[in-house]
Predicted model as a PDB file, atoms N, CA, C, CB and O in Angstrom, pLDDT in the B-factor column:
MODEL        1                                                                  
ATOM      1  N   UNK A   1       0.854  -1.174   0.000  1.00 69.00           N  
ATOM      2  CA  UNK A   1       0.000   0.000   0.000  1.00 69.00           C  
ATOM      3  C   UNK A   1       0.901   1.239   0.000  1.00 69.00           C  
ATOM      4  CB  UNK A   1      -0.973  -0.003   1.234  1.00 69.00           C  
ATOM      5  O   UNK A   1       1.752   1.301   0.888  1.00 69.00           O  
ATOM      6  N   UNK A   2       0.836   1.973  -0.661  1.00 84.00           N  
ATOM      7  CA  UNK A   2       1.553   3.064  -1.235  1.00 84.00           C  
ATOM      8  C   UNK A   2       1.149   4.104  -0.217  1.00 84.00           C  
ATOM      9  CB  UNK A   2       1.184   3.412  -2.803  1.00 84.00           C  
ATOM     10  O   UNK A   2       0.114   3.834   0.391  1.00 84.00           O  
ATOM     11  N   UNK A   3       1.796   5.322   0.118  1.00 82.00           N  
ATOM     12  CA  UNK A   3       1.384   6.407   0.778  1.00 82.00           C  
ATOM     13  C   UNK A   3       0.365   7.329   0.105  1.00 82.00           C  
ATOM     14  CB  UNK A   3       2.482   7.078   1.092  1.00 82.00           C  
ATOM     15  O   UNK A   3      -0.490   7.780   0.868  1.00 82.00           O  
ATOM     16  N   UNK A   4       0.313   7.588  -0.810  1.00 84.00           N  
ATOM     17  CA  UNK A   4      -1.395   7.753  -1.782  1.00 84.00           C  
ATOM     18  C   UNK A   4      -2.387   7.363  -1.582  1.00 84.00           C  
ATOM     19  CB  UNK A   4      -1.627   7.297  -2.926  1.00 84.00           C  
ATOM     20  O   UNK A   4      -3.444   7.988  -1.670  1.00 84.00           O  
ATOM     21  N   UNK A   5      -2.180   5.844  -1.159  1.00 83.00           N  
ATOM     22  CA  UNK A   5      -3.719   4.892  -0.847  1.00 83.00           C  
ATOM     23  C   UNK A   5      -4.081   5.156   0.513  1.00 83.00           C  
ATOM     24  CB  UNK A   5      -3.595   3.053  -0.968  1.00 83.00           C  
ATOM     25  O   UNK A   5      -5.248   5.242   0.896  1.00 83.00           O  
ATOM     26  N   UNK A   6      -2.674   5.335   1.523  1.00 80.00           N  
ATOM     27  CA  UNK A   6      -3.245   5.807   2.771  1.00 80.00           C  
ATOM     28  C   UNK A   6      -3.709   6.669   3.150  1.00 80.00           C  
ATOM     29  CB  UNK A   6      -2.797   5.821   3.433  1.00 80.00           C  
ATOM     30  O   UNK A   6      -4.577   6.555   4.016  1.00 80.00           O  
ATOM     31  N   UNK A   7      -3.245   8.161   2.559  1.00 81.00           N  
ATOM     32  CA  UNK A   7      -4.029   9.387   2.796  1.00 81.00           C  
ATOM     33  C   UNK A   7      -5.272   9.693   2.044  1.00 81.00           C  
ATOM     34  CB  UNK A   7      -3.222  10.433   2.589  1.00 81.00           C  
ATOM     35  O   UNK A   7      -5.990  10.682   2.193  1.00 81.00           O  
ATOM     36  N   UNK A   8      -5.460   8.498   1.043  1.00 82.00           N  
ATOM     37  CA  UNK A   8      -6.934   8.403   0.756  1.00 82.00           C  
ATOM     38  C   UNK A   8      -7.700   7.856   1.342  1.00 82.00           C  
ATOM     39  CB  UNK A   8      -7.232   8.013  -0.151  1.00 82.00           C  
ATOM     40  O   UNK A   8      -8.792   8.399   1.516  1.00 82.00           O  
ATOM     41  N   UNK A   9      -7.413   6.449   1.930  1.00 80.00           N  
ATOM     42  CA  UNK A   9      -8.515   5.965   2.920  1.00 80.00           C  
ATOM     43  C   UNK A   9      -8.343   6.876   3.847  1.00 80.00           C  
ATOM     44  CB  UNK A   9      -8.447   4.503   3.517  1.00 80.00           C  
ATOM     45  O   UNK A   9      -9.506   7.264   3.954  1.00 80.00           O  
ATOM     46  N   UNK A  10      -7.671   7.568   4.677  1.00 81.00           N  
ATOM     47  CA  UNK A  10      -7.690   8.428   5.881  1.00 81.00           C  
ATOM     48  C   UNK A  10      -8.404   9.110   5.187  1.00 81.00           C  
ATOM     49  CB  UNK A  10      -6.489   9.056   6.590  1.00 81.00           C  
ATOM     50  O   UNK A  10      -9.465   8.513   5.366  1.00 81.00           O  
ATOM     51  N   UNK A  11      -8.724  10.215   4.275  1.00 79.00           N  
ATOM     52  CA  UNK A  11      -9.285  11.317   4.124  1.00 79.00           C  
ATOM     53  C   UNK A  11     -10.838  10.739   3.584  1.00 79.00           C  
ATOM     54  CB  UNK A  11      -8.367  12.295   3.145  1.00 79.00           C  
ATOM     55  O   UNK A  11     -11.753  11.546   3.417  1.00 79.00           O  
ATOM     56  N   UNK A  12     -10.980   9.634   3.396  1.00 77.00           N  
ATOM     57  CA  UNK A  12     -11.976   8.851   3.205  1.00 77.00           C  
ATOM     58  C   UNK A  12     -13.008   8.544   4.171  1.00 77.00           C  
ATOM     59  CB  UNK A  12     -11.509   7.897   2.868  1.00 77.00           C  
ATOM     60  O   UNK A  12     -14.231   8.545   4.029  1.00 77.00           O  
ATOM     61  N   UNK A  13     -11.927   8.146   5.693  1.00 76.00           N  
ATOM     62  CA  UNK A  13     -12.524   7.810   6.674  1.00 76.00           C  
ATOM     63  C   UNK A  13     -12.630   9.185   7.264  1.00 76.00           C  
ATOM     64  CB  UNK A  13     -11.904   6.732   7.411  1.00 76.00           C  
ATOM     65  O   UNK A  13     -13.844   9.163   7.472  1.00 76.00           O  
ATOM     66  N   UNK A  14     -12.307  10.175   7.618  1.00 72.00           N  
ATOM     67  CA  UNK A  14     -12.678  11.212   7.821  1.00 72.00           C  
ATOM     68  C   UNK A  14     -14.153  11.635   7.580  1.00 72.00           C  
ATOM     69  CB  UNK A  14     -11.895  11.799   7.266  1.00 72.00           C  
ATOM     70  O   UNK A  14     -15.049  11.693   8.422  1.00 72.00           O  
ATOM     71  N   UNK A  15     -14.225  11.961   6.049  1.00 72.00           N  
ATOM     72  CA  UNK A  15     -15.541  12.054   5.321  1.00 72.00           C  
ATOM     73  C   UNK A  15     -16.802  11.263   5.542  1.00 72.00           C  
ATOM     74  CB  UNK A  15     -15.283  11.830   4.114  1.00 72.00           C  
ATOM     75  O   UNK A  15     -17.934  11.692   5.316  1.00 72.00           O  
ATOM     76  N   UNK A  16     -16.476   9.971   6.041  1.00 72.00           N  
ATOM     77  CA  UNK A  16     -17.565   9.007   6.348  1.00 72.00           C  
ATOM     78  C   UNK A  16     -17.698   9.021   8.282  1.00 72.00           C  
ATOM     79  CB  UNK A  16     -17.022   7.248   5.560  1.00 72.00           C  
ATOM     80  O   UNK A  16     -18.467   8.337   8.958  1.00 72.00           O  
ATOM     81  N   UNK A  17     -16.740   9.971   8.741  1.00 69.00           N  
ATOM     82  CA  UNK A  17     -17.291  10.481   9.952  1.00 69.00           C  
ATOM     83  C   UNK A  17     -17.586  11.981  10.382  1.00 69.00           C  
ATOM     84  CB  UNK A  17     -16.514  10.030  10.802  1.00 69.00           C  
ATOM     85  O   UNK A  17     -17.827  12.406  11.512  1.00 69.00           O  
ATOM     86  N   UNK A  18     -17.497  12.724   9.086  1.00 66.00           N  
ATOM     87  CA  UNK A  18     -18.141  13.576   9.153  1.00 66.00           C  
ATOM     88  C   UNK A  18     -17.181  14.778   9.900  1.00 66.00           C  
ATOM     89  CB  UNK A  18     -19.350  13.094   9.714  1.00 66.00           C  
ATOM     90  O   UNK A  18     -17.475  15.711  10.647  1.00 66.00           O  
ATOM     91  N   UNK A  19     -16.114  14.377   9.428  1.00 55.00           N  
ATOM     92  CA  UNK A  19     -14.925  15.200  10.322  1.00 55.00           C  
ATOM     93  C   UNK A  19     -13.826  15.798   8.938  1.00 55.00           C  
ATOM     94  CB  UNK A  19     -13.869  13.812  11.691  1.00 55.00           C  
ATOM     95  O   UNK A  19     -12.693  16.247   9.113  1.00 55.00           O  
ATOM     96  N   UNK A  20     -14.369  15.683   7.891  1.00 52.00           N  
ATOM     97  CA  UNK A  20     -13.321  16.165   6.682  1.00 52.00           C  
ATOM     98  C   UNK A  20     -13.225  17.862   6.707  1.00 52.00           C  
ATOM     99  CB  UNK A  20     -13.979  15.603   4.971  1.00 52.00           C  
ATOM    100  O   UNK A  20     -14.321  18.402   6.858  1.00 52.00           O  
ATOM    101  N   UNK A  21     -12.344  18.551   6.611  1.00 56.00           N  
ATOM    102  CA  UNK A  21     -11.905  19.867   6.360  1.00 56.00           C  
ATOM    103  C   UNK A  21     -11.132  19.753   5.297  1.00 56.00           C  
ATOM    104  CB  UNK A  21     -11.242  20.517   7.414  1.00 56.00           C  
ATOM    105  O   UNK A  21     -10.242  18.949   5.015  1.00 56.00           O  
ATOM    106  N   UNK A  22     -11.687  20.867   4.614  1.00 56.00           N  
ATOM    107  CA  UNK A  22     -10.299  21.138   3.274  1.00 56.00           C  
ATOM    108  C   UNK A  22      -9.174  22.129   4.112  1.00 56.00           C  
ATOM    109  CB  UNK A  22     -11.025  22.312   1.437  1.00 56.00           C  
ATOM    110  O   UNK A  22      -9.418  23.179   4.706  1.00 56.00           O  
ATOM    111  N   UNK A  23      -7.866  21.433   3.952  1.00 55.00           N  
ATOM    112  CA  UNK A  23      -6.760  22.180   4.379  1.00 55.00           C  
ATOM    113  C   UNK A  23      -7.071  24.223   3.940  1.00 55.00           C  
ATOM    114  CB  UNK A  23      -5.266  21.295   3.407  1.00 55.00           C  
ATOM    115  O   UNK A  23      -7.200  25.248   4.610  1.00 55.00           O  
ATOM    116  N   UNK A  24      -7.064  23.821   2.261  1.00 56.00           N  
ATOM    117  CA  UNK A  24      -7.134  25.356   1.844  1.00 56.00           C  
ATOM    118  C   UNK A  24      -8.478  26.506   2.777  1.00 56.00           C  
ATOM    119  CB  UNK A  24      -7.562  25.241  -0.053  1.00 56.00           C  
ATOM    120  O   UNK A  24      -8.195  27.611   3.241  1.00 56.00           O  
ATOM    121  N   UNK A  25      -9.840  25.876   2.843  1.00 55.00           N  
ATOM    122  CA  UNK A  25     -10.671  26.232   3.114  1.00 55.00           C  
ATOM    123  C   UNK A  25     -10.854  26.614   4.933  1.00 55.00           C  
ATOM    124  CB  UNK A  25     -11.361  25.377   2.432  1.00 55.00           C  
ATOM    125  O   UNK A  25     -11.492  27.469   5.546  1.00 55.00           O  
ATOM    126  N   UNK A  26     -10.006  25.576   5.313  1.00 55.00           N  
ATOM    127  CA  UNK A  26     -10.261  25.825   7.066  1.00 55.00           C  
ATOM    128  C   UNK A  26      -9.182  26.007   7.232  1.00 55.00           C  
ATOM    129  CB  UNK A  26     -10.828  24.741   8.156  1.00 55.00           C  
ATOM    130  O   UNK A  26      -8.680  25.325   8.125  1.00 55.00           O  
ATOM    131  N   UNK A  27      -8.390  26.858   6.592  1.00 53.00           N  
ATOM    132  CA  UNK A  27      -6.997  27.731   7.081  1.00 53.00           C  
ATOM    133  C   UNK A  27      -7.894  29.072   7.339  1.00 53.00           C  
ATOM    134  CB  UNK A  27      -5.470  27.966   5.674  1.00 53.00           C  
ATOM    135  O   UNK A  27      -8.802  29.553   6.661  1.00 53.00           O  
ATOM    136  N   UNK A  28      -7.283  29.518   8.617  1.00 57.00           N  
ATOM    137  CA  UNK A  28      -7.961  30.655   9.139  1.00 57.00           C  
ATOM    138  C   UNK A  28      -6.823  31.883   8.921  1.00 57.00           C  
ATOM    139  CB  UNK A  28      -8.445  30.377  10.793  1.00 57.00           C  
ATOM    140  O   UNK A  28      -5.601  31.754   8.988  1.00 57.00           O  
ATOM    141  N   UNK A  29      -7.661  33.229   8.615  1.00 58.00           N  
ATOM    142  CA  UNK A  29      -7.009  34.088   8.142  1.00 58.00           C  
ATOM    143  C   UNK A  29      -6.154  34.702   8.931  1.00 58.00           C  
ATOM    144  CB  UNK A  29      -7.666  34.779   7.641  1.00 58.00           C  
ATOM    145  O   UNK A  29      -5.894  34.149  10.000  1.00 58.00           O  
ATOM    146  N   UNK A  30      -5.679  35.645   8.693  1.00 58.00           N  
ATOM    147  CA  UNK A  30      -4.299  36.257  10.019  1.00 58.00           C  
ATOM    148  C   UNK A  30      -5.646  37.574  10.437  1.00 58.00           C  
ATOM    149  CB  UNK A  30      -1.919  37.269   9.006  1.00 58.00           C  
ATOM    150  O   UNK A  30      -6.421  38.303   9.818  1.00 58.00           O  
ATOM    151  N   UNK A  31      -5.215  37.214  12.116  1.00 61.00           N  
ATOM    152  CA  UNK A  31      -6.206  38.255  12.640  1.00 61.00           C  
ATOM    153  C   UNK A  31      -5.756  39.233  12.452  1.00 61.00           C  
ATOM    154  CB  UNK A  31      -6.599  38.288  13.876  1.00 61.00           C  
ATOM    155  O   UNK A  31      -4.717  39.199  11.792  1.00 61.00           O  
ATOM    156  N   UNK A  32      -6.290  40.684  12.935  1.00 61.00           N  
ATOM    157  CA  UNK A  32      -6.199  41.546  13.101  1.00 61.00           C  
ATOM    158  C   UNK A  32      -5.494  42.247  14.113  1.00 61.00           C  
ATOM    159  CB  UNK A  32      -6.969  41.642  12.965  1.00 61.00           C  
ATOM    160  O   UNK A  32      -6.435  42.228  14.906  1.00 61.00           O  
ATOM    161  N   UNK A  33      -4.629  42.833  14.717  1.00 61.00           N  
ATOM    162  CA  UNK A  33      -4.921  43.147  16.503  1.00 61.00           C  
ATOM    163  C   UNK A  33      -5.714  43.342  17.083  1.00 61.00           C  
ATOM    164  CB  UNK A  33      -4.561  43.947  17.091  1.00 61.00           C  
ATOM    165  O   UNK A  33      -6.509  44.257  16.868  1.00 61.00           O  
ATOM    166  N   UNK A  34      -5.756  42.743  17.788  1.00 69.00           N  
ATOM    167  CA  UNK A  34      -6.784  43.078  19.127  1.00 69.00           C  
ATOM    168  C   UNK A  34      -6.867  44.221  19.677  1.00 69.00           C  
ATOM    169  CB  UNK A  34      -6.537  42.387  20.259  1.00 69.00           C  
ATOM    170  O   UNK A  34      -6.114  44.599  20.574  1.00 69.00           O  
ATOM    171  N   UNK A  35      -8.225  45.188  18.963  1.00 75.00           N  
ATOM    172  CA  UNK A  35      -8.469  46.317  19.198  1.00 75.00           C  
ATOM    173  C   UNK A  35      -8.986  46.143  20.668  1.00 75.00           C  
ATOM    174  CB  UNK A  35      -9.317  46.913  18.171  1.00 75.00           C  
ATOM    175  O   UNK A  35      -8.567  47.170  21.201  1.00 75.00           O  
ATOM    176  N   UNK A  36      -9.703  45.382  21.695  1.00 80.00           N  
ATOM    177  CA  UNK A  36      -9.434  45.581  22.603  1.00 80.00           C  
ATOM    178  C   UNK A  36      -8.510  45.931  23.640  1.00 80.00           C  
ATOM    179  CB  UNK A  36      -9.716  45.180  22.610  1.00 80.00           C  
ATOM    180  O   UNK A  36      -8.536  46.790  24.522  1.00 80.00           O  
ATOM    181  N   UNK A  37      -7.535  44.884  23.250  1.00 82.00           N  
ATOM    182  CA  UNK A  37      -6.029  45.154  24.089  1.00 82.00           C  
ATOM    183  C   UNK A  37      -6.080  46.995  23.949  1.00 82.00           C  
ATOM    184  CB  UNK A  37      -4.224  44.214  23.019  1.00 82.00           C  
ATOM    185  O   UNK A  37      -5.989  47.816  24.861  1.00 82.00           O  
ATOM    186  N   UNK A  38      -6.280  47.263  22.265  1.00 83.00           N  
ATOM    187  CA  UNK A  38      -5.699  48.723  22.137  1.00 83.00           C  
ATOM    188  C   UNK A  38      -6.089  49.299  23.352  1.00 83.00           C  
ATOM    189  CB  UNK A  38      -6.234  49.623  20.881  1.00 83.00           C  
ATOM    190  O   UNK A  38      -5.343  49.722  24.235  1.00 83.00           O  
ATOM    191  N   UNK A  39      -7.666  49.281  23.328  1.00 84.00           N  
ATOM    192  CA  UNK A  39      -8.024  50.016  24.172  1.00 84.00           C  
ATOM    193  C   UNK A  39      -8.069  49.903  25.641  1.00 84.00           C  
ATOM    194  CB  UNK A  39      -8.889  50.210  23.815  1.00 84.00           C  
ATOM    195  O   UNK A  39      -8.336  50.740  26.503  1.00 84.00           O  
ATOM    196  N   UNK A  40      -7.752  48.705  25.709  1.00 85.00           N  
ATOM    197  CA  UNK A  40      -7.640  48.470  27.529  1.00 85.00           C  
ATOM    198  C   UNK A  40      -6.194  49.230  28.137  1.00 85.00           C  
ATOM    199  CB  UNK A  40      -7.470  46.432  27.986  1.00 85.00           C  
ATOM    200  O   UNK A  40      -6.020  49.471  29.332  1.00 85.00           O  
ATOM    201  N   UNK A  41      -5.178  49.557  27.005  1.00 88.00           N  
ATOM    202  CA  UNK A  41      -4.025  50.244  26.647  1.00 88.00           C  
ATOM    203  C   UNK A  41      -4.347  51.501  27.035  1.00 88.00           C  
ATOM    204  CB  UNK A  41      -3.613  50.148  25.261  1.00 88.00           C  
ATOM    205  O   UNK A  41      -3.945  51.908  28.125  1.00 88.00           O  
ATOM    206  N   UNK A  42      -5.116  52.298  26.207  1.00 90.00           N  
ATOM    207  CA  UNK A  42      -5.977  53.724  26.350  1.00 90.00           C  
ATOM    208  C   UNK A  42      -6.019  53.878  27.448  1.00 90.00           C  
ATOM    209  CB  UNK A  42      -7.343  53.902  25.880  1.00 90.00           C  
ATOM    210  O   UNK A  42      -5.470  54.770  28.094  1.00 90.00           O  
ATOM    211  N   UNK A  43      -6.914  52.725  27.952  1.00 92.00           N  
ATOM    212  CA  UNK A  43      -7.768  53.432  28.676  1.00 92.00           C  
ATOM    213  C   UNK A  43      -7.460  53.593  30.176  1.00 92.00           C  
ATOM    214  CB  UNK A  43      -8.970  52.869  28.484  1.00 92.00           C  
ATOM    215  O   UNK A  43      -8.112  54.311  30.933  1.00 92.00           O  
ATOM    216  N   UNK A  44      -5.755  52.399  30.732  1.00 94.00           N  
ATOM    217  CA  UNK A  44      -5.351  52.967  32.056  1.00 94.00           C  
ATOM    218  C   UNK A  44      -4.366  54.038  31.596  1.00 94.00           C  
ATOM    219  CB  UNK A  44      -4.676  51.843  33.130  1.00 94.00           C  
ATOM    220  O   UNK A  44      -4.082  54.969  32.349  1.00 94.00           O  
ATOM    221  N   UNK A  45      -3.837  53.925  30.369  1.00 94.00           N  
ATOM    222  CA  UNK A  45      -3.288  55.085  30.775  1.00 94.00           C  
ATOM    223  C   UNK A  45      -4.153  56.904  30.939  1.00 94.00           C  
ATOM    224  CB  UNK A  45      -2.188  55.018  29.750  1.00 94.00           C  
ATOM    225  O   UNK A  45      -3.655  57.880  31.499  1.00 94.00           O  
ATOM    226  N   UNK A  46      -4.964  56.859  30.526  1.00 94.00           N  
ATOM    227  CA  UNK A  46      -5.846  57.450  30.931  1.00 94.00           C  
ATOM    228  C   UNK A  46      -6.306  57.809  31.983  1.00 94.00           C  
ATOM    229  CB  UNK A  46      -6.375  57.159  30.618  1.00 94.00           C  
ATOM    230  O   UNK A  46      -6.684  58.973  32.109  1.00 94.00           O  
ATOM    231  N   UNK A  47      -6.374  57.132  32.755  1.00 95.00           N  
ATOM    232  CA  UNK A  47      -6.745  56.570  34.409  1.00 95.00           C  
ATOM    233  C   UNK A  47      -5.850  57.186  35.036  1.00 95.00           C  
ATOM    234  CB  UNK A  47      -6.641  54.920  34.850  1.00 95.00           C  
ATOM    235  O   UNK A  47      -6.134  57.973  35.939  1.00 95.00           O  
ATOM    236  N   UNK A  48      -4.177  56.840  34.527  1.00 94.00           N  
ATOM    237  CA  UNK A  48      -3.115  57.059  35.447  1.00 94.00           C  
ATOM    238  C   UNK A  48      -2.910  58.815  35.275  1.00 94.00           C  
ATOM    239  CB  UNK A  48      -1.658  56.018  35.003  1.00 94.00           C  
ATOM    240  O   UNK A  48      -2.729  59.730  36.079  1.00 94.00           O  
ATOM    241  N   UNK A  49      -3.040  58.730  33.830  1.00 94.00           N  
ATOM    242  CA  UNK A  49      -2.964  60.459  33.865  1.00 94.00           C  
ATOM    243  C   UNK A  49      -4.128  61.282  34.476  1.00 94.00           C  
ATOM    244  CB  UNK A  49      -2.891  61.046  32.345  1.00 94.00           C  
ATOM    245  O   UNK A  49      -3.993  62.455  34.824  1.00 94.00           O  
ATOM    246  N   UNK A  50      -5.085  60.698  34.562  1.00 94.00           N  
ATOM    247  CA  UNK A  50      -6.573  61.301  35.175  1.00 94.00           C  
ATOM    248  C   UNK A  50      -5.690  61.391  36.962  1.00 94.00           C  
ATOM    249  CB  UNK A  50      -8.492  59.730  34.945  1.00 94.00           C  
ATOM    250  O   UNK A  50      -5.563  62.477  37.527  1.00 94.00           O  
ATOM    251  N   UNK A  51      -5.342  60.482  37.394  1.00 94.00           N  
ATOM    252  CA  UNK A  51      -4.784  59.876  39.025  1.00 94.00           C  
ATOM    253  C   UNK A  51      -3.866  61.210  39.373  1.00 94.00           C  
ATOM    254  CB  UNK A  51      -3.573  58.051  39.006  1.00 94.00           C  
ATOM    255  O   UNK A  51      -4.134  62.047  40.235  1.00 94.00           O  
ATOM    256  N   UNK A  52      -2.600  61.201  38.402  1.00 93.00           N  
ATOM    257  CA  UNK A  52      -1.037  61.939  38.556  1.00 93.00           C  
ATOM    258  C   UNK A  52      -2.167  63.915  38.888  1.00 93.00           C  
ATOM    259  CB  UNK A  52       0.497  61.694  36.181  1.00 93.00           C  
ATOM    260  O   UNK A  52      -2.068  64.680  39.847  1.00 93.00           O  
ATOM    261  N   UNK A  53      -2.971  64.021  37.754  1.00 91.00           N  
ATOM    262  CA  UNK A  53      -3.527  65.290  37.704  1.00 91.00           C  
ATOM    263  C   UNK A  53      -4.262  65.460  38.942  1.00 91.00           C  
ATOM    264  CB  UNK A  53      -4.366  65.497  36.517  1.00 91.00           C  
ATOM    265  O   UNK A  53      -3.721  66.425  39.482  1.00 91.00           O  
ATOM    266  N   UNK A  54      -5.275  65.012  39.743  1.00 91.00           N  
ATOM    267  CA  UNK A  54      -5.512  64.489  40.757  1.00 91.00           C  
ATOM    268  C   UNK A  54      -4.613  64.860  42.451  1.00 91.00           C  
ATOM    269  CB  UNK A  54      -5.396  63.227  40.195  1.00 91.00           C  
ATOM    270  O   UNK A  54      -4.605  65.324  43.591  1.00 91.00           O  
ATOM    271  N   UNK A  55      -4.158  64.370  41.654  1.00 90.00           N  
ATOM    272  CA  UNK A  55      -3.203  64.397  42.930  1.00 90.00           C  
ATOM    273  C   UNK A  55      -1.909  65.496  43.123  1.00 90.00           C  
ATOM    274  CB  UNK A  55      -2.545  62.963  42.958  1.00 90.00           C  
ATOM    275  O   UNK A  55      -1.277  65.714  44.157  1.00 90.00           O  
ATOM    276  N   UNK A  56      -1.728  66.123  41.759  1.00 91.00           N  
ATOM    277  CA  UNK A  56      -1.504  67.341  41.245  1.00 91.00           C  
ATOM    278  C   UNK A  56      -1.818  68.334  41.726  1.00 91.00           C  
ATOM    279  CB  UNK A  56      -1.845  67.465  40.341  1.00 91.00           C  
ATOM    280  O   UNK A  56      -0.912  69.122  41.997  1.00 91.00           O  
ATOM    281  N   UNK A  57      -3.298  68.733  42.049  1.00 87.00           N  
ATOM    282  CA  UNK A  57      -4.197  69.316  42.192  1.00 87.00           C  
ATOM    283  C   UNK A  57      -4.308  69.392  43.722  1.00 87.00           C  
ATOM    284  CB  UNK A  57      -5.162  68.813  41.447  1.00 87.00           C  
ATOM    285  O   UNK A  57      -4.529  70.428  44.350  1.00 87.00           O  
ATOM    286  N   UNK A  58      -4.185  68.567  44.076  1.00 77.00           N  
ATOM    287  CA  UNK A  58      -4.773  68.499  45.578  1.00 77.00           C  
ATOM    288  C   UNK A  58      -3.311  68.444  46.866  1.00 77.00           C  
ATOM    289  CB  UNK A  58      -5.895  66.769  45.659  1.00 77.00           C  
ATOM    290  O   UNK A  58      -3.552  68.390  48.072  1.00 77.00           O  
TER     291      UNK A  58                                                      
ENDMDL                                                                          
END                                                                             
């Protein structure tokens, strides 16, 4: 049995359990950054400069 015949019955038996993916098709794309992070970034420093002024002040 040749290595051809095996990754056909494997991709065979796959299909007959209902577990086949096309490599090309269920390659997932390159994310994006995580515009959250951005903003969880923002938003202490924000905080800290809101804090420093704060305490600036008083």
């Amino acid at each position: 049995m040749t290595v051809a015949d095996m990754n056909r019955l494997e991709q065979a038996a796959r299909v007959s359990m209902g577990e086949f993916q096309d490599p090309e098709i269920s390659a997932e794309p390159l994310s994006p950054p995580h515009h959250t992070l951005l903003w969880g970034i923002v938003l202490a420093a924000a905080a800290t400069i809101l804090l420093i002024a704060l305490f600036q002040l008083t």
